[in-house]
N, C-alpha and C positions, 0 to 999 in steps of 0.2 A: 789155572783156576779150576781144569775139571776133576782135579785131584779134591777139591774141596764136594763135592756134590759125590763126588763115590764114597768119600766120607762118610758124609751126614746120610745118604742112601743107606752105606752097610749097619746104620744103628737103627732101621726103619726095622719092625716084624712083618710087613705085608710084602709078601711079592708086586704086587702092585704099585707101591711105593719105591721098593728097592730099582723095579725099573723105569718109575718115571726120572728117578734121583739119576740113572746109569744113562738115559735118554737125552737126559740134560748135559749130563758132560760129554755123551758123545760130540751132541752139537756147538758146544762149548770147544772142543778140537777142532773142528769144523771152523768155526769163526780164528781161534789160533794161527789154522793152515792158511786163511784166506789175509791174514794180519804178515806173516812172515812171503807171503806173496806179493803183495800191495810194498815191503819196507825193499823187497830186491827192484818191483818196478821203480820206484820212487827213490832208487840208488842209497836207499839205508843201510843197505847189507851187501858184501860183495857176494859173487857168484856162488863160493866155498863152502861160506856163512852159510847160504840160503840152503843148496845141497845138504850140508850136514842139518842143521834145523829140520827142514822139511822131509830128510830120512827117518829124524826120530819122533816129526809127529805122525807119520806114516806105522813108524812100528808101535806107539800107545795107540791110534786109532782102530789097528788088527786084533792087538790086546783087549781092545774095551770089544770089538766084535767079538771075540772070542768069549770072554767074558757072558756078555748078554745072553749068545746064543748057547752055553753050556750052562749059565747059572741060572738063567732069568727065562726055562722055555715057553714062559707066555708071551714073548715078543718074537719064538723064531720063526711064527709067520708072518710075521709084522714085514712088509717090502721094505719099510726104513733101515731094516738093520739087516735081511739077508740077501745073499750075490744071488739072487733073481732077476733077471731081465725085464723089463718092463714092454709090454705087444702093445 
């Protein structure tokens, strides 16, 4: 589904908008990862399934970082989306 919000973002003219649209499908991954973790505890998925699955929402999830923080640099200070540590 966060294919559809990168969508509708890439047709916005405001950087503003383009990364609220990119913020949303980030999180939209997010709930994804946590849907294909919930279907292994819950014996929906074997072990294989889930590995592979959760390799590829791992590699779109780097891609959309990548993404934000090269296209969208009003979010690369933003702690939501960069590998900053939290004190």
């Amino acid at each position: 589904m966060f294919n559809f919000y990168l969508a509708e973002g890439s047709g916005r003219t405001s950087v503003k908008d383009k990364a609220r649209f990119s913020e949303i499908a980030y999180s939209s991954s997010l709930e994804l990862l946590n849907q294909i973790i919930l279907s292994f505890d819950f014996e929906y998925v074997d072990e294989s399934q889930y590995i592979q699955i959760r390799e590829k929402i791992t590699e779109v999830n780097m891609l959309l970082m990548v993404y934000i923080n090269l296209k969208l640099p009003i979010y690369n200070s933003c702690q939501h989306f960069t590998q900053k540590s939290h004190k």
